[in-house]
N, C-alpha and C positions, 0 to 999 in steps of 0.2 A: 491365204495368210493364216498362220497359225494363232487362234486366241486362249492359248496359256499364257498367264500372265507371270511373269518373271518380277515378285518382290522381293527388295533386301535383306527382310527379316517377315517370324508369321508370327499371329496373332497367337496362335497355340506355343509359340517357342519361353510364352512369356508366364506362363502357369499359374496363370489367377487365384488356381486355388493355394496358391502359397503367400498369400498376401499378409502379412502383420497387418491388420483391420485395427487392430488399437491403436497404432502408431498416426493413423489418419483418420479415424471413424469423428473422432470429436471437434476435427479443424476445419470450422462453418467458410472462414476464409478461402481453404484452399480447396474445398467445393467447388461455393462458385467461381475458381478461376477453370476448376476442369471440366464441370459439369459445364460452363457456355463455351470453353473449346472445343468441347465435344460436339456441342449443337453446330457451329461454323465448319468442324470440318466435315463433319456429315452434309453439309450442303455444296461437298464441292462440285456435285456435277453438272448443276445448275451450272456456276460459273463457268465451267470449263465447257460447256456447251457454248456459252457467247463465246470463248476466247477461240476455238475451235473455227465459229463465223468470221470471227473478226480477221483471221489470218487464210483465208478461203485462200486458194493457187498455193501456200508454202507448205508443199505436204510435208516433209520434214520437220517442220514447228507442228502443225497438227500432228501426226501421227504418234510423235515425242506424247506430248496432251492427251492422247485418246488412249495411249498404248502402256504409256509410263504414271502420267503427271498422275493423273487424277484416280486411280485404284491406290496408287502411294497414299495419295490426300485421303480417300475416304477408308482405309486402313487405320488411319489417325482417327479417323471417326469413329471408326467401330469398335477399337483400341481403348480408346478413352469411355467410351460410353460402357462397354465389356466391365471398365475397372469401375468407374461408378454407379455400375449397378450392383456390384459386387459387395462394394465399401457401404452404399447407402441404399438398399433394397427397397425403404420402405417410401422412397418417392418414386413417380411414376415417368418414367423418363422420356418414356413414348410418348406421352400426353405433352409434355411439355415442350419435348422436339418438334411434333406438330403444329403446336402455336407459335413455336418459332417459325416454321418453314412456311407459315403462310403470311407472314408478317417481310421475315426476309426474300422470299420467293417473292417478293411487289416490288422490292426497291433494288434487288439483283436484277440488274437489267443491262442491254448492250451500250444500251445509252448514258453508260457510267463508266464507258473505255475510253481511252484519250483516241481521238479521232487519227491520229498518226498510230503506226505500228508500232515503229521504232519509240514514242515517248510510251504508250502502253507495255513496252515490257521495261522501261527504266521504273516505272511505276510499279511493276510485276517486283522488282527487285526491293520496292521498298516495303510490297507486303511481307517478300520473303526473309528479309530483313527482320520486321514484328515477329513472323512468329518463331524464327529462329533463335531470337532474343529472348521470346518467352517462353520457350519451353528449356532453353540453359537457365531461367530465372526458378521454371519451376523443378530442372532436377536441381538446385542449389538450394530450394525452399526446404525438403523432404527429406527424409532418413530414410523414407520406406521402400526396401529392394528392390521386389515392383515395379512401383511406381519411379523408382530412380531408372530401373533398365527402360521402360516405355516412355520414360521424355528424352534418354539421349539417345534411343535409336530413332525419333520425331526428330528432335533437334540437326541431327546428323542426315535426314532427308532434308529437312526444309533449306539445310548450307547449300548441298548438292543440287537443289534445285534452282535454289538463286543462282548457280554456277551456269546452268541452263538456259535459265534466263537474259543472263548477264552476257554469256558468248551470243546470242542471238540480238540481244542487241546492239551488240560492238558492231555487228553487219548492217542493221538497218540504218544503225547511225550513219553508216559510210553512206548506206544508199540515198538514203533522206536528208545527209549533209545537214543534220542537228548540232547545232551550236551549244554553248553550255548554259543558257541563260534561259531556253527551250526546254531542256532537260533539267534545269533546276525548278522548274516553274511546275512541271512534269512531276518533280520527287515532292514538291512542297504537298501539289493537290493532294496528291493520294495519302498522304501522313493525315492531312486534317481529314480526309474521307473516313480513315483508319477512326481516327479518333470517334467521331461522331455516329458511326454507322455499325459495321460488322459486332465491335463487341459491346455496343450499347445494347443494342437489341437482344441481344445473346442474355446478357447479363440481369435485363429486363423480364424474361419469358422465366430464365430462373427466379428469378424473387417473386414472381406470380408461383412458382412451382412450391417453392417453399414458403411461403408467406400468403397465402389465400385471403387471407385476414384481411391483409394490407392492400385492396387492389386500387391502381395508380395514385399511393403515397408516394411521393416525390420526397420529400424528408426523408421517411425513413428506408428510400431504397438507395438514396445516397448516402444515409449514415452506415449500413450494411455492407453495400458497394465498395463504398471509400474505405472500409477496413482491410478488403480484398484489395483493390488496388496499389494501396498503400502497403501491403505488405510484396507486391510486386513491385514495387517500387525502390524496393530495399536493395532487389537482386539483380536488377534490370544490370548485364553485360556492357557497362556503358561504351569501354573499349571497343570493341567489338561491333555493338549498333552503328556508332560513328563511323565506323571503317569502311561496312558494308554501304552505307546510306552514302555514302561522298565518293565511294568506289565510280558510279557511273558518268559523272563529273571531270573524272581523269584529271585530278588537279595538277599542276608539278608539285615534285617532292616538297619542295620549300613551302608553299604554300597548306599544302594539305597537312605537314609537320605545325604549322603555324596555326590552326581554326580546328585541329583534331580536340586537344585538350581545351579549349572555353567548350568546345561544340559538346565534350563528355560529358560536362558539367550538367548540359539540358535534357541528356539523351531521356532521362527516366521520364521527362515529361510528353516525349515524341510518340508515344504511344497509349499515354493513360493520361485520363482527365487531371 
């Protein structure tokens, strides 16, 4: 088996040294939304180690995972980290990644997969959903060339990978004969999981990275946080989120026509505190 790996785009194609540094240097907001997606996607192979277990016999879904998924994912990592070391030099990103990855690396575990296959990758869809959602929130946030070329070519794997996802479970569901009230209960988990976990954490190791001062002030990492958030919140693809998150559900037209638009109205809250 040949191991050259075959990515859509390279990290060199994106020429960091041609960066407008003023155009972003002074946007503490739009920091920490890159600097803790940098730390999450640098962790992807952790994950994709359980996911890999968890589908033991379907070498097709594995080999997808080992071969594809997860150098995509931590390309995103290295990508991102690449540009905020670039933009903001004088914080140390290694150190910080580190506290993240031992903190995340405890709660990254197998025992946080839905025990069926087929609701584990309905679930799969709703991460891919998030970060799909937040990396068109963050080229919509920016001006800067850059950084606008390196979230729509993220953004534009993360779709194609929910597409991934998404065929692979359209099979399990057949096999597993999942109902839609299984697989709603299935997309709920993992939304609040979203919420609470990956980019808490993330977000948390930054504000110890920038903020030493302040270690476990609660106030002030949510008045910092909530400014970041909230300005993701502005951009959040509401359209779009809701399409993909209800996609696995297979509603009829009428129906899904009928709960898209209340459903847009809450999208920006399905992923941020």
């Amino acid at each position: 088996m040949s191991h050259t790996i075959s990515l859509p785009w390279t990290l060199e194609s994106l020429d960091l040294d041609r960066i407008d540094i003023e155009r972003v240097r002074h946007n503490e907001d739009l920091f920490f939304l890159l600097c803790s997606a940098s730390f999450v996607e640098s962790g992807s192979d952790l994950y994709t180690h359980n996911l890999v277990d968890h589908f033991a016999g379907d070498e097709a879904l594995q080999t997808w995972l080992s071969q594809h998924w997860v150098h995509e994912e931590l390309q995103h990592g290295r990508a991102l980290a690449a540009y905020v070391k670039t933009v903001w030099p004088e914080l140390d990103w290694e150190r910080g990644f580190q506290s993240f990855w031992q903190e995340y690396g405890a709660v990254c575990t197998s025992e946080q997969l839905e025990s069926s296959r087929g609701l584990e990758l309905a679930a799969r869809c709703v991460v891919e959903t998030g970060t799909a959602s937040l990396y068109r929130a963050l080229n919509d946030i920016t001006d800067e060339p850059i950084l606008r070329k390196l979230t729509n070519h993220i953004k534009s794997d993360e779709v194609r990978h929910y597409k991934y996802f998404y065929q692979y479970f359209r099979q399990y569901r057949e096999q597993e004969g999942l109902g839609r009230y299984k697989v709603f209960r299935a997309l709920l988990r993992r939304v609040n999981e979203i919420k609470s976990e990956d980019s808490d954490i993330a977000l948390r190791h930054v504000f110890t990275l920038c903020y030493p001062q302040h270690p476990g002030d609660g106030p002030e990492f949510k008045r910092i946080t909530g400014r970041a958030q909230a300005l993701l919140r502005r951009h959040i693809p509401a359209e779009m989120t809701v399409k993909m998150l209800l996609k696995p559900l297979d509603l009829p037209a009428r129906v899904q026509n009928m709960v898209e638009r209340p459903l847009a109205k809450v999208a920006e809250k399905l992923f941020l505190h």
